[in-house]
N, C-alpha and C positions, 0 to 999 in steps of 0.2 A: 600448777607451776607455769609460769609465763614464759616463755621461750625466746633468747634471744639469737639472732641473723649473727653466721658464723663467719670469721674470718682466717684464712687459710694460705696466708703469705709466706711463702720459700721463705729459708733461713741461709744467710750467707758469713760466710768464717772468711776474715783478710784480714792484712797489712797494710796501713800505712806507711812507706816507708822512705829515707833520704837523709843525705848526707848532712851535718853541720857546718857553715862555712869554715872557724875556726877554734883554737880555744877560748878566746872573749865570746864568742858568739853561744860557745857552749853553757860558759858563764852564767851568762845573760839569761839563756834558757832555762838551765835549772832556778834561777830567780824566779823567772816568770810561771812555774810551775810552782814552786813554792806560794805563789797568791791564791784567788780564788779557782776554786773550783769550776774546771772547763762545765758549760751547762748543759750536758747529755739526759740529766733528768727532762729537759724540755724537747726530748726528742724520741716521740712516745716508741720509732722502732728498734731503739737499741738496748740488747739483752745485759752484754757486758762492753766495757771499753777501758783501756788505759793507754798512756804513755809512759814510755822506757827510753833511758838514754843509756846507750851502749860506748863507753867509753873507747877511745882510739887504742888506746893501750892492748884492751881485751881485744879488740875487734884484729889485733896485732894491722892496722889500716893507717894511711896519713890524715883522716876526717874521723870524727864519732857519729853514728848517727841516730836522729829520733826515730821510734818507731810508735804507732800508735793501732791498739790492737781492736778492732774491730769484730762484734757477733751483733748483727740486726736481721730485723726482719726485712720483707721485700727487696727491690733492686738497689743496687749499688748507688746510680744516677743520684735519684730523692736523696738519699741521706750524704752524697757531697754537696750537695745542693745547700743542705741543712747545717753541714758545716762553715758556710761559705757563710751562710746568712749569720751564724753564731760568731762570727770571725776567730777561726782557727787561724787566719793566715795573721796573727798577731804573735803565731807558737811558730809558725813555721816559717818567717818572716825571718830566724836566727839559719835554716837551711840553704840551700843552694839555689832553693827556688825555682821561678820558670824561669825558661829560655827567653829570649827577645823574641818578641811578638805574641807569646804564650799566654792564655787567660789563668788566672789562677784553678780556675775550675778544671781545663784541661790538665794543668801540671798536678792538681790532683789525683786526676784519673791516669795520667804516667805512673806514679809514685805508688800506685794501688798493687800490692804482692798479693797472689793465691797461695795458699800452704801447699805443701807437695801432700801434706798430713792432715786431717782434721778431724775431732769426733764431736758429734752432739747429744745430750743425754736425754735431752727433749723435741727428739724429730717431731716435725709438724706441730709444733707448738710456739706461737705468737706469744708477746711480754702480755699484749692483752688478754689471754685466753689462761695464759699462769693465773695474772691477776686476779680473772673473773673466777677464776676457780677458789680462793683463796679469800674471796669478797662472798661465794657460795657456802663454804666451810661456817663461816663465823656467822652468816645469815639463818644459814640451819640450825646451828649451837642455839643464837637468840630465838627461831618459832621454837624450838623443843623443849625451851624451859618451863612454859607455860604447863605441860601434862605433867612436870614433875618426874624428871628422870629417875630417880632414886627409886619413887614408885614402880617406874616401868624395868628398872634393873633388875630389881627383885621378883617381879613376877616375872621376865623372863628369863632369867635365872633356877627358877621354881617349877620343877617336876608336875604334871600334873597327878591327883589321884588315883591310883587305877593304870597309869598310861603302861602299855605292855610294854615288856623288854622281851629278847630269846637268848639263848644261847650259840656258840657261831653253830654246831652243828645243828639247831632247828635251820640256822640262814643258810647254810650250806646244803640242808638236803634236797632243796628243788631243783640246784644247781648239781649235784651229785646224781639225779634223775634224768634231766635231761641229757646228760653226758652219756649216762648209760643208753639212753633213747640212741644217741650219735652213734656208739658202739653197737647199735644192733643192727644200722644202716649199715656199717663199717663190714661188718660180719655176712649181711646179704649178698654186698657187691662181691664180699670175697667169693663166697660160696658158688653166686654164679660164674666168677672169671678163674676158679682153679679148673685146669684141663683135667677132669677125670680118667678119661680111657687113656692116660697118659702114665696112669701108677697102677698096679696089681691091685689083687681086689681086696685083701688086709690092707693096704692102704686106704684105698678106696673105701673101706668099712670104716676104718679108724677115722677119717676127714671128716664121713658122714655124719656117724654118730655125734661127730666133737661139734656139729654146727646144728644139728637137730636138735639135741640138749641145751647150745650156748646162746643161743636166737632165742627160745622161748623165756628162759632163765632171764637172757639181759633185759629183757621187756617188764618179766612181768619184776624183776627185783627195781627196772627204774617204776611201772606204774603205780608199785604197791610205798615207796619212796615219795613219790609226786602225788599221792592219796593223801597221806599223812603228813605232809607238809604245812604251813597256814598256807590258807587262801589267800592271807595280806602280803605277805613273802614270797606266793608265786605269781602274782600279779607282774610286781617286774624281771620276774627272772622268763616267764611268757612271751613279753614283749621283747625282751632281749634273744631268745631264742629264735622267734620268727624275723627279725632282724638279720641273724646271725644266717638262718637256711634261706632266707630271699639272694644274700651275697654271695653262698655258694652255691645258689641253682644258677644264679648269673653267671659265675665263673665255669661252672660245667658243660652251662647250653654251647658256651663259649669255644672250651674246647669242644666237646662230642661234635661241633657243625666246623669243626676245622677250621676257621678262623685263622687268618694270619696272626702273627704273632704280634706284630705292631697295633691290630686291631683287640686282640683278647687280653694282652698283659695290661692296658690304659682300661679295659671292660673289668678287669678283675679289680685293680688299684682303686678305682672309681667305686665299686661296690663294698672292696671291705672300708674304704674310709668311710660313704656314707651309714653302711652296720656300722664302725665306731662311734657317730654322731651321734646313731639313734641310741644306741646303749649307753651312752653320757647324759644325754634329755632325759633319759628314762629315771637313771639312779638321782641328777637330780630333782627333776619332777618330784620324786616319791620321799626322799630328803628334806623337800622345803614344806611336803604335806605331812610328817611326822613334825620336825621342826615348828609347825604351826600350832598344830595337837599340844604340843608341849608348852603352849604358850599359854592356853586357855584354860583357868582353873572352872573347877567346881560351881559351877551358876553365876561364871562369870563371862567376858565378850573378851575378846586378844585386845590385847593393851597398844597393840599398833591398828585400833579404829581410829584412833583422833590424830594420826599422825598425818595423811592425807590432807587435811584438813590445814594442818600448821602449813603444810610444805605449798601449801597454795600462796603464801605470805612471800617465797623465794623464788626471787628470779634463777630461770635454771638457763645457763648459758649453753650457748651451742655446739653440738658435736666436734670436737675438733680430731682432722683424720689427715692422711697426707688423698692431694691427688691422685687418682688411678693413674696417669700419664706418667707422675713422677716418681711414681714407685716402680712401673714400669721398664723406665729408662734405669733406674736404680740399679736392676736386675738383670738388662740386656749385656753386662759382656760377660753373664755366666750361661746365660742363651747361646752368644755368639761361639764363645768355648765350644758347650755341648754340641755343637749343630753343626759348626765349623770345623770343629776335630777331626770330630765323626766322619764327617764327607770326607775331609783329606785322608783320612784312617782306612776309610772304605775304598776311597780311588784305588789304595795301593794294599788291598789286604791279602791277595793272591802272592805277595813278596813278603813273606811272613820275619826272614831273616832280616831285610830294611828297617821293620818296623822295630825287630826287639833290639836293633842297634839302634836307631833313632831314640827310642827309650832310657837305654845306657846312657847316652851322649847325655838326652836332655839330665839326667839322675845327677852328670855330674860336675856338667856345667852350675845343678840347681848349686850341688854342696862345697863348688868353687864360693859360689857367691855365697852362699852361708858364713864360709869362714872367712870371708873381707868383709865382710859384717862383724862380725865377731874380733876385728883386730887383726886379722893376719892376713898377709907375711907381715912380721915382724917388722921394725921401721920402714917399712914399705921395700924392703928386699927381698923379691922375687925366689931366693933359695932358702931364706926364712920361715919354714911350716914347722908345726910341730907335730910328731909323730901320731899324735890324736887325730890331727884335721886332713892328716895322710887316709887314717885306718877311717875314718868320717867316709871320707870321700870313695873309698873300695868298698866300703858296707853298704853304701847308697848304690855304686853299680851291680853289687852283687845281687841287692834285692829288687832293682829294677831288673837283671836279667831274668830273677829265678820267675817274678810274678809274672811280668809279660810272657815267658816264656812256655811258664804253666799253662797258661788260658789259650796262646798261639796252637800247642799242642793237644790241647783234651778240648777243644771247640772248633766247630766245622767253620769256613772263611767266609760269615756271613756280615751282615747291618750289625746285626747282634753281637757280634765278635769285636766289629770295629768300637761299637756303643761301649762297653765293657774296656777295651783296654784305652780310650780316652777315659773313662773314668777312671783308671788303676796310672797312668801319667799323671792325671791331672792332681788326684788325691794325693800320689808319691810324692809330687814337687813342692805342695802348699804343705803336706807333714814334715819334710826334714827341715820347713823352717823351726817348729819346734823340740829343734834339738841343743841341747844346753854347753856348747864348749865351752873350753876355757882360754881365757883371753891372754893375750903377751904378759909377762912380766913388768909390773912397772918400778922403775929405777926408784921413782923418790913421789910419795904421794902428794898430792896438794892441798893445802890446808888453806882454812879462811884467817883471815887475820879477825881478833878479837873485834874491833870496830866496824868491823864490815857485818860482821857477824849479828851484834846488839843491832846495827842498824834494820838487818832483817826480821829482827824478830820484832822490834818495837810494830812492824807492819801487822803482823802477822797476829790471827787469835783477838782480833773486834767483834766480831761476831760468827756466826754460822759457818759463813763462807770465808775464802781465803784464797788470794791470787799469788800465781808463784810467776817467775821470768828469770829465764837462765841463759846463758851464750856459750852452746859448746864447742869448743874449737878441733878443727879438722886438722891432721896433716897435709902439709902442703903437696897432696900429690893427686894429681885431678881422679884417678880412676876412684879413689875415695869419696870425690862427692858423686862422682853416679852413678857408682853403685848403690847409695843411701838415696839418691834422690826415686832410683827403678825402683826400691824397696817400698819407701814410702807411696808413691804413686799407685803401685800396686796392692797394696794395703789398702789404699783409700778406696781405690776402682772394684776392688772383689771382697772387702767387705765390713769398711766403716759407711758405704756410702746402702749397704745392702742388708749384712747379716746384724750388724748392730742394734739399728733401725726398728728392725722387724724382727729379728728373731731374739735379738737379745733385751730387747726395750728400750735402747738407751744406755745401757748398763757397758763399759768400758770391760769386754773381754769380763766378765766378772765383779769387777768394780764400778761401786754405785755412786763412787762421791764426786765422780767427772761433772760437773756442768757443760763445760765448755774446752777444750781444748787445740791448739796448734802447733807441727810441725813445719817451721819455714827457711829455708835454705838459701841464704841473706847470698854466699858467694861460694868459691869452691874450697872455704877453710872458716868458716863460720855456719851453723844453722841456731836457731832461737828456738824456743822451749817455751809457749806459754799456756798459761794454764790456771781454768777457774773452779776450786774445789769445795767440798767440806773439810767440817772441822781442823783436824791440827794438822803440821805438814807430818809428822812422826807417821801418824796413823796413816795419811796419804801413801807416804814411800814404803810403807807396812802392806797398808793394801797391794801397790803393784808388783812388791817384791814376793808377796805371797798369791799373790794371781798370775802374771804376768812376767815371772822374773824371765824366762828366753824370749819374751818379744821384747821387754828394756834392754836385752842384752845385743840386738840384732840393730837397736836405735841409736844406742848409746854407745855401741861397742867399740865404734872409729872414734873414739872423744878421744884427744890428747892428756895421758896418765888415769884413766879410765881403767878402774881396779879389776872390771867383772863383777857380776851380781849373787856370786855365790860366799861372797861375806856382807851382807847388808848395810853394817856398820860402816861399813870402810866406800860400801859404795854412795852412802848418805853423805857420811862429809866428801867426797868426789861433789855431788850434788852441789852439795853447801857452796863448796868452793868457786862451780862456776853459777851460782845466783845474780841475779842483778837488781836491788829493789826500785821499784814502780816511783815514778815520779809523782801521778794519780791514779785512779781505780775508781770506775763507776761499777755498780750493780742493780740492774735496776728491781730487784726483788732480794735486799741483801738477808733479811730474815727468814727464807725458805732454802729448805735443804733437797738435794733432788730425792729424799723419801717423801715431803715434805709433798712435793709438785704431783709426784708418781700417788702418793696416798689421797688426795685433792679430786685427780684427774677419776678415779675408781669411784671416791663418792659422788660423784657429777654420773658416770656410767651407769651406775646403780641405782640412782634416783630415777634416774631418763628412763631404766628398763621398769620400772614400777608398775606405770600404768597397765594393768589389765595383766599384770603377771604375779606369781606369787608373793607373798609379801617377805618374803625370805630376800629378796631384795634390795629391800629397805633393811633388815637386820644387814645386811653383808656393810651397807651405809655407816647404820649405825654402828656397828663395830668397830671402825675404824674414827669414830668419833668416841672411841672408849666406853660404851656402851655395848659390851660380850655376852653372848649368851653361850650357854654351853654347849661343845659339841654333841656331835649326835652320836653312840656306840653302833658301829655295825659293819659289816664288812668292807666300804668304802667310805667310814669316818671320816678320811682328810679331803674328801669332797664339802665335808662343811669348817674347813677350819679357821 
């Protein structure tokens, strides 16, 4: 496989954005939109883009203005650069424009909005490095043909002669043996740390006996168990057991040599992750060497010899990963949290009562702001709660008093003590955002008008993907917008920019048909909604209403006639009603869906780990080329699914 030089260029989410001089001018623009297509296709680092004109009306403002939504790779600079040279300023030529003495290039970079919000469903992932994946896919498809897949289905498919199977209790018994092994260790320590001359000597009889009889018995019922076991089957249960007593002779030495605590609890952690390593290597090691077995009939060679061979025909592109630096930074203000709490938590941990008040305060300040997320007070008056976001708000103090206060009391006033109740603040504060109120009463819903409506749908359902833009309007009362704006920023900073990324893959809280999206907060009674998906918008608002319905509810929940998300229905045409359709829409990979990207990126993986590893590898490849072989029965089956 020929390896191609990676490239690993930041991904950046913005606004273009700026007023309209007038209504002819708006005029004029949407004309000018209706022509040819702006030419983003020649501008290899843009993922997605459009333009949107937000009418004055909506905008309830005296201008309408364009906004032009922007996902490229590397820096900003280059790609104004790129638009200057493509003459954008023939669109934007209808706006307000520069100032006097202004280059257009700089009134660009004025006009340039950050999202307070943002998610990516393919961090660290270039349009070119999709591509290449996807130019990989169909490269492989064409060398595979050649061995005659149908052939190779079949015979991997195909049991070999002979091949042993057990039942779980043959697989369970060397694991049943070494346990009792553990249980005899268990039983010695006891024996020598019960204080004898401490019980009368019928006790003292009754102990002995029970450990003289229970010590030999657990031995010899695990050796005579681990005899009769297969020798194929305790191979890795072997390995996984000396794995398993290396991590806790680690953890012991640890403690027995008194060890501070700072030093032995990171010695322990460290030990049992690396035993679960090795006990995951191991099952699949022994997995992909049955798997193989299974491959090879009766006086014949595995059907994946020639495939080697083909795969030398395909360029195999290069690893694509993020930066260490930037994941790094990614991570740092959940560092800064942990490390910075802690110290201030420790300064003052001898004032135990400060702390479990400071606690309360922060519990309920969190579930103030919960519920101005949520809508309330009611038309923004101040003695408008509702007896829910009352009893919200005394549940969150109570359980901030009872947990801090538990730990303040049964823990001595150490690092440890402080370490612990910033994590019981910190966890408190980030859980009662997922709590699901209910939102104001709305007088009179808002509905789409018929024509508005055909007009969004004629967009909508060309292919794969599908772009949505909404404008939802705020109350005109400033603590509204920033409290939405702290929400979002926060969201972004601890964990679209972190937990998504990396722990989630990409995957929108759950939801996998995100490409692309933004949150941006145009003034303090407007923020934009845009957003680049799959399939249909139905399934879309399905998805986050059945993943996600209290974070939509915490986003969306200050929208002017804004139903709540606990009738679906009713909160879809909300949707509907504030949409706005796209004047254009670039994509620049519009037939890949992000399973699509995500399934691409795994066969690319899987190839790369090929060389000089088992060939179980390549099946995982080809399986996702539709090309399945059947799983393997045995005690961690979904290891091969």
């Amino acid at each position: 496989m020929r390896r191609l030089q990676p490239r690993r260029p930041s991904q950046h989410v913005f606004t273009i954005v700026d007023d309209i001089r007038d209504d002819a001018a708006e005029a004029q623009l949407r004309e000018a939109l209706r022509g040819p297509k702006f030419p983003f296709d020649a501008m290899p680092m843009v993922h997605f883009a459009s333009f949107v004109i937000f009418d004055k009306k909506a905008l309830r403002r005296d201008r309408a203005k364009l906004v032009l939504e922007c996902v490229i790779d590397g820096d900003v600079e280059p790609f104004l650069e790129q638009l200057v040279r493509h003459e954008v300023k023939s669109l934007f030529q209808h706006c307000l424009g520069p100032r006097k003495h202004e280059t257009f290039i700089r009134y660009l970079r004025r006009c340039v909005t950050w999202p307070e919000l943002y998610h990516i469903a393919t961090p660290y992932r270039s349009v070119a490095s999709i591509r290449r994946d996807e130019t990989l896919r169909r490269q492989l498809s064409g060398a595979l043909d050649p061995i005659a897949l149908r052939q190779l289905n079949a015979s991997v498919d195909r049991n070999a002669p002979g091949m042993p199977e057990w039942w779980w209790w043959e697989i369970l018994e060397p694991w049943v043996a070494v346990g009792l092994a553990a249980l005899a260790v268990v039983e010695v320590w006891l024996a020598l740390s019960v204080p004898w001359m401490a019980h009368g000597v019928a006790a003292r009889v009754g102990i002995g006996a029970g450990f003289v009889l229970g010590i030999p018995a657990t031995l010899i019922g695990g050796w005579k168990l681990w005899a009769s076991s297969s020798p194929v089957l305790r191979e890795s249960v072997n390995e996984t057991a000396i794995a398993v007593a290396v991590a806790f002779a680690i953890a012991t030495i640890a403690v027995q040599l008194h060890a501070p605590r700072w030093i032995a609890l990171p010695i322990a952690v460290i030990g049992g992750l690396a035993s679960w390593w090795r006990v995951t290597e191991v099952f699949k090691r022994r997995t992909n060497a049955r798997l193989s077995e299974m491959r090879v009939t009766e006086g014949e060679s595995s059907p994946m010899a020639d495939v080697p061979s083909a795969l030398e025909k395909v360029d195999m592109p290069a690893r694509d990963g993020p930066v260490v630096m930037r994941r790094i930074v990614a991570w740092a203000p959940w560092f800064v949290v942990a490390v910075g709490m802690t110290w201030a938590i420790d300064r003052f941990i001898d004032h135990s009562l400060g702390i479990v008040i400071f606690a309360v305060a922060v519990a309920v300040v969190d579930a103030i702001f919960v519920s101005i997320l949520c809508g309330w007070p009611a038309g923004g008056n101040w003695t408008r709660w509702s007896a829910g976001t009352a009893w919200y708000v005394v549940f969150s103090a109570l359980v901030a008093l009872a947990v801090t206060g538990f730990f303040v009391l049964s823990m001595p006033a150490t690092t440890l003590l402080a370490f612990v109740l910033n994590v019981v603040i910190v966890a408190h504060f980030f859980l009662q955002w997922g709590v699901k109120l209910a939102t104001p009463s709305v007088a009179e819903r808002q509905l789409i008008t018929r024509a508005d409506l055909e007009q969004l749908l004629d967009q909508e359902d060309h292919g794969v993907q599908n772009h949505m833009s909404a404008l939802v309007p705020l109350p005109d009362e400033r603590f509204r917008a920033w409290t939405l704006r702290a929400f979002l920023t926060m969201l972004n900073v601890f964990f679209f920019r972190s937990w998504l990324p990396d722990l989630y893959r990409g995957k929108l809280f759950g939801v996998p048909t995100v490409h692309f999206c933004q949150w941006v907060l145009l003034d303090n009674i407007n923020y934009v909604f845009l957003s680049n998906y799959d399939h249909s918008w139905n399934a879309y608002l399905d998805d986050f209403g059945d993943n996600i319905a209290t974070g939509l509810l915490k986003i969306w929940g200050q929208g002017i006639g804004m139903p709540g998300v606990t009738d679906l229905g009713a909160f879809k045409q909300y949707v509907r009603s504030v949409m706005v359709p796209h004047s254009q829409w670039y994509s620049a990979y519009p037939e890949l869906s992000t399973r699509h990207i995500w399934n691409n990126e795994q066969i690319r993986n899987r190839l790369r780990q090929f060389d000089g590893h088992p060939e179980e590898f390549i099946v995982e490849a080809l399986r996702r080329l539709s090309a399945a072989p059947k799983s393997l029965p045995g005690l961690l089956h979904a290891r091969t699914r």
